[in-house]
N, CA, C and O atoms as a GROMACS GRO file, in nm:
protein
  232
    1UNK      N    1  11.672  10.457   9.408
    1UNK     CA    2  11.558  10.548   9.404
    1UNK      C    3  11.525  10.592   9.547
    1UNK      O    4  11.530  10.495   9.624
    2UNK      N    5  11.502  10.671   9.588
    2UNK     CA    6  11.412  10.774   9.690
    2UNK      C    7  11.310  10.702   9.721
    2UNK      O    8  11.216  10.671   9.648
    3UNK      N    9  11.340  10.663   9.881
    3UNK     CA   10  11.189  10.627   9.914
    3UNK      C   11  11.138  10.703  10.032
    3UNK      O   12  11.208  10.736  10.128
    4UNK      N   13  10.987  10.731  10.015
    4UNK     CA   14  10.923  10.799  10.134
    4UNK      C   15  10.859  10.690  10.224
    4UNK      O   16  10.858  10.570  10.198
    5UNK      N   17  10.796  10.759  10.355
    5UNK     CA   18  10.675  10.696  10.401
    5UNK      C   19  10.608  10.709  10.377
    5UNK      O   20  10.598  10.829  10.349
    6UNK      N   21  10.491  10.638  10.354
    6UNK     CA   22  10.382  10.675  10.365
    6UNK      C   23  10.216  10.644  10.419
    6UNK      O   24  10.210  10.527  10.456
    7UNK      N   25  10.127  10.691  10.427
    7UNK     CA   26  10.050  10.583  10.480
    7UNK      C   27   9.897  10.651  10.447
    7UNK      O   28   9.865  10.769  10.435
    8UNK      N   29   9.822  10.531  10.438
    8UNK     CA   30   9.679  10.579  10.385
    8UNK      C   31   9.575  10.660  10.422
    8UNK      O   32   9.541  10.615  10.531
    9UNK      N   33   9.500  10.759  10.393
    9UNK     CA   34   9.405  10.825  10.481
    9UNK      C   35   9.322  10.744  10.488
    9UNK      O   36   9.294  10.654  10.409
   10UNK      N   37   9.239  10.791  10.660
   10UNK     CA   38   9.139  10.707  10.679
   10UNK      C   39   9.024  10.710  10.577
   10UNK      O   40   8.975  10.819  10.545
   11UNK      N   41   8.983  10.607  10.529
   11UNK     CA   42   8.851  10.584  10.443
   11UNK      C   43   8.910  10.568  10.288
   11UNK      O   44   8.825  10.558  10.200
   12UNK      N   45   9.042  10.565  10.251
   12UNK     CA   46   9.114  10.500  10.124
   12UNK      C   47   9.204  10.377  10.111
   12UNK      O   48   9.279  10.327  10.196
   13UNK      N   49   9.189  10.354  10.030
   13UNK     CA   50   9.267  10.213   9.993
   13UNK      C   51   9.399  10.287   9.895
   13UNK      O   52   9.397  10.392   9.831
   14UNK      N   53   9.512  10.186   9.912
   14UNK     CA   54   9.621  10.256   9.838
   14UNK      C   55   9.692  10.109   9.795
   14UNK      O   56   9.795  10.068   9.849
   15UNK      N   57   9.614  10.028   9.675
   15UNK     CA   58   9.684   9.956   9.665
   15UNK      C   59   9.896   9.933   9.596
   15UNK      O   60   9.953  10.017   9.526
   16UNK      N   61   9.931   9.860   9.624
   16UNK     CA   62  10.089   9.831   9.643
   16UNK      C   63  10.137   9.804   9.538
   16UNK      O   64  10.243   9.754   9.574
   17UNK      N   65  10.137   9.802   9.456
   17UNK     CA   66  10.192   9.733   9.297
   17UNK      C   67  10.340   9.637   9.310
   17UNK      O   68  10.377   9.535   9.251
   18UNK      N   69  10.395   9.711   9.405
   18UNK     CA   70  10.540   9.608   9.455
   18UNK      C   71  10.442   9.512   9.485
   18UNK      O   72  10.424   9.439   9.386
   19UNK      N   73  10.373   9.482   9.578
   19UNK     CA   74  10.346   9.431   9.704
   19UNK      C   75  10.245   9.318   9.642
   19UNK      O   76  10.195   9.235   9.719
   20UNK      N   77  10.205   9.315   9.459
   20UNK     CA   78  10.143   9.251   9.449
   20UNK      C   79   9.972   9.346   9.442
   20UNK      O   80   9.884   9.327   9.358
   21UNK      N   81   9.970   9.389   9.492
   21UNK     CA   82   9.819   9.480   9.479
   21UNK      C   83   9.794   9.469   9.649
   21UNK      O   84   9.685   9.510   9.688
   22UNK      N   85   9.878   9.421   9.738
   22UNK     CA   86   9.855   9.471   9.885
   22UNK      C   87   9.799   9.569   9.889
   22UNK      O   88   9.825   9.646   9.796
   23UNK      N   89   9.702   9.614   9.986
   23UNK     CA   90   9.688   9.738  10.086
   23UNK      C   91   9.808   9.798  10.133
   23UNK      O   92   9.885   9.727  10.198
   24UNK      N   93   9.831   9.895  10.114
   24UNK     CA   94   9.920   9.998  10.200
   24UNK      C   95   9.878   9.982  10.348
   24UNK      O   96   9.759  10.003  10.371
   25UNK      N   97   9.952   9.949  10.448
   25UNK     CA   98   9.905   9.890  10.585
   25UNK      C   99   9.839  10.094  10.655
   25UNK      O  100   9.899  10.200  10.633
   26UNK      N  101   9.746  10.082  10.711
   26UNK     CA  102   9.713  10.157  10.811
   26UNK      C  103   9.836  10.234  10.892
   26UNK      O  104   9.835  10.356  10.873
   27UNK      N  105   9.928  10.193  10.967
   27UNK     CA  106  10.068  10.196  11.000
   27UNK      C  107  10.136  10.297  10.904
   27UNK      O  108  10.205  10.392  10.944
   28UNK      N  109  10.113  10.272  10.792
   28UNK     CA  110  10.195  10.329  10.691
   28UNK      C  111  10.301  10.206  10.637
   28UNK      O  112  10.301  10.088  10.671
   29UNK      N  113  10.407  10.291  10.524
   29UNK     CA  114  10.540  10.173  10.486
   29UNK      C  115  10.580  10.267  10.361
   29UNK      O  116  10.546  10.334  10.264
   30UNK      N  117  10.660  10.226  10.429
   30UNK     CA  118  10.801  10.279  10.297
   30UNK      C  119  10.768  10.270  10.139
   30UNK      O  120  10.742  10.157  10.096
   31UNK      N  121  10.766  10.345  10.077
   31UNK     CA  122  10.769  10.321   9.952
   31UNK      C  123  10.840  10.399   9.869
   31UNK      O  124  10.854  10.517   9.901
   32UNK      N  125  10.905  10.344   9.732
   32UNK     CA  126  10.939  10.432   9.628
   32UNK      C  127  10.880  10.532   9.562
   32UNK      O  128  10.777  10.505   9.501
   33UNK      N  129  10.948  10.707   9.558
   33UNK     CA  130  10.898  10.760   9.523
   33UNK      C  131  10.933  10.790   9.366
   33UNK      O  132  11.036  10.827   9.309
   34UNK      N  133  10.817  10.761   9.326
   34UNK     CA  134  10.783  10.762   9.174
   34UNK      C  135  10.614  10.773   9.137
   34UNK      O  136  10.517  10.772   9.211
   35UNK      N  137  10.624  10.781   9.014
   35UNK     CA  138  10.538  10.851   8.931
   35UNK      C  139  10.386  10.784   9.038
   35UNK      O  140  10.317  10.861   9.104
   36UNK      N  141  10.364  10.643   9.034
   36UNK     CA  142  10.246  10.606   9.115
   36UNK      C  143  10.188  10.705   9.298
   36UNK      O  144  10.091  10.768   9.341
   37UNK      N  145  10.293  10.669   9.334
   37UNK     CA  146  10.328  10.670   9.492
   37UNK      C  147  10.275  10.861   9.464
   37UNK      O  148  10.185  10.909   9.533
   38UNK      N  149  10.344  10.942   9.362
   38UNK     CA  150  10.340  11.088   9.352
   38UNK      C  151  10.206  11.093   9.324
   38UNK      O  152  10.163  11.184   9.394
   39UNK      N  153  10.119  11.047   9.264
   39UNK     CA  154   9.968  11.038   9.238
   39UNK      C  155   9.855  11.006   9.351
   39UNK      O  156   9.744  11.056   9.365
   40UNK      N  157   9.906  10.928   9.410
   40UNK     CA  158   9.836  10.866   9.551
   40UNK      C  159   9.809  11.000   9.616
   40UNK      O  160   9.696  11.041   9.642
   41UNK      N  161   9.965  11.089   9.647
   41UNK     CA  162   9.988  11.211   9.721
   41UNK      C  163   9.903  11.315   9.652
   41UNK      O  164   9.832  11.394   9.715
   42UNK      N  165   9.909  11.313   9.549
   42UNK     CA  166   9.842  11.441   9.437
   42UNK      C  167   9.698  11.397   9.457
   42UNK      O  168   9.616  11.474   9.409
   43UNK      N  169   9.654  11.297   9.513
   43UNK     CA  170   9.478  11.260   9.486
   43UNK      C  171   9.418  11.266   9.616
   43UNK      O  172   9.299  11.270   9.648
   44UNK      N  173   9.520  11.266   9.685
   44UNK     CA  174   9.447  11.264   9.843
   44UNK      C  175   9.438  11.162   9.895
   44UNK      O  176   9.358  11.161   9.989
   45UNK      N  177   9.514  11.024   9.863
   45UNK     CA  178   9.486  10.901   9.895
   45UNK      C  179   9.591  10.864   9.981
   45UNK      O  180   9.569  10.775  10.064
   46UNK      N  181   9.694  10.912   9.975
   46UNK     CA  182   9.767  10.912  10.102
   46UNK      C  183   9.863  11.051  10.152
   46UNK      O  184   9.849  11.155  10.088
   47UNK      N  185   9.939  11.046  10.245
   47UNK     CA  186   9.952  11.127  10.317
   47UNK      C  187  10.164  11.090  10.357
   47UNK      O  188  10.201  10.973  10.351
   48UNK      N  189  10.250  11.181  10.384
   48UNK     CA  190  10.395  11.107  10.394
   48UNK      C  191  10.434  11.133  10.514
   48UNK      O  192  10.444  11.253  10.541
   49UNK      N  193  10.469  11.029  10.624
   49UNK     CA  194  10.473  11.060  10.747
   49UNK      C  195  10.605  11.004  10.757
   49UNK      O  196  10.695  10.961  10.684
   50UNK      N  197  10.564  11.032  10.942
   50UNK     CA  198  10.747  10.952  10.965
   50UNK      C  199  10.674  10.809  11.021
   50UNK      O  200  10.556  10.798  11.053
   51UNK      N  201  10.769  10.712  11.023
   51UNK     CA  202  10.733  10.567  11.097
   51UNK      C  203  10.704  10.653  11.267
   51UNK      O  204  10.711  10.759  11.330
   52UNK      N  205  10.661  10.483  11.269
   52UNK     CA  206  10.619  10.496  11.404
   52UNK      C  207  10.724  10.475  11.518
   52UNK      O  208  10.792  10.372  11.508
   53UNK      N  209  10.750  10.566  11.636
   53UNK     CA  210  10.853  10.523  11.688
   53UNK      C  211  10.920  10.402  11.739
   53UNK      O  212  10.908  10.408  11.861
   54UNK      N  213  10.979  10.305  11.710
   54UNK     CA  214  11.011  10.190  11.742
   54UNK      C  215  10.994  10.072  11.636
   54UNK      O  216  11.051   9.964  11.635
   55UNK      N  217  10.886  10.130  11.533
   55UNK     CA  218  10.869  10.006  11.414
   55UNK      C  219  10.963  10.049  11.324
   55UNK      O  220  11.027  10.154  11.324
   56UNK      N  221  10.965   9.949  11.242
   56UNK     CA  222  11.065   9.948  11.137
   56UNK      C  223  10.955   9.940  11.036
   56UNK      O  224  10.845   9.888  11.024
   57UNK      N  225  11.063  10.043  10.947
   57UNK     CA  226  10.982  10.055  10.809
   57UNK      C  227  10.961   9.932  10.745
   57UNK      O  228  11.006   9.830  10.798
   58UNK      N  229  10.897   9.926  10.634
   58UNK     CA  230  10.848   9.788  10.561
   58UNK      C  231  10.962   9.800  10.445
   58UNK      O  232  10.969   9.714  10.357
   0.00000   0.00000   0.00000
């Protein structure tokens, strides 16, 4: 499967469903794009960036 980055806007929570119900880190992190992850994007709750230079994706 296709995965993007992505990472949370300030003042939302984006919990992780892989991750257990984690927070989506501030930083951002990799995730699969599918039906959830496409909703987050469609609601305004997060945003798809590139990593940060030198970190490694999650």
């Amino acid at each position: 499967m296709k995965r993007i980055y992505l990472k949370p806007v300030p003042g939302r929570a984006c919990p992780d469903p892989e991750n257990g119900g984690e927070l989506l880190p501030e930083g951002g992190a990799s995730v699969p794009h599918n039906a959830y992850w496409q909703r987050r994007l469609n609601d305004g709750d997060a945003v798809e960036c590139k990593p940060a230079k030198g970190g490694k994706p999650a």
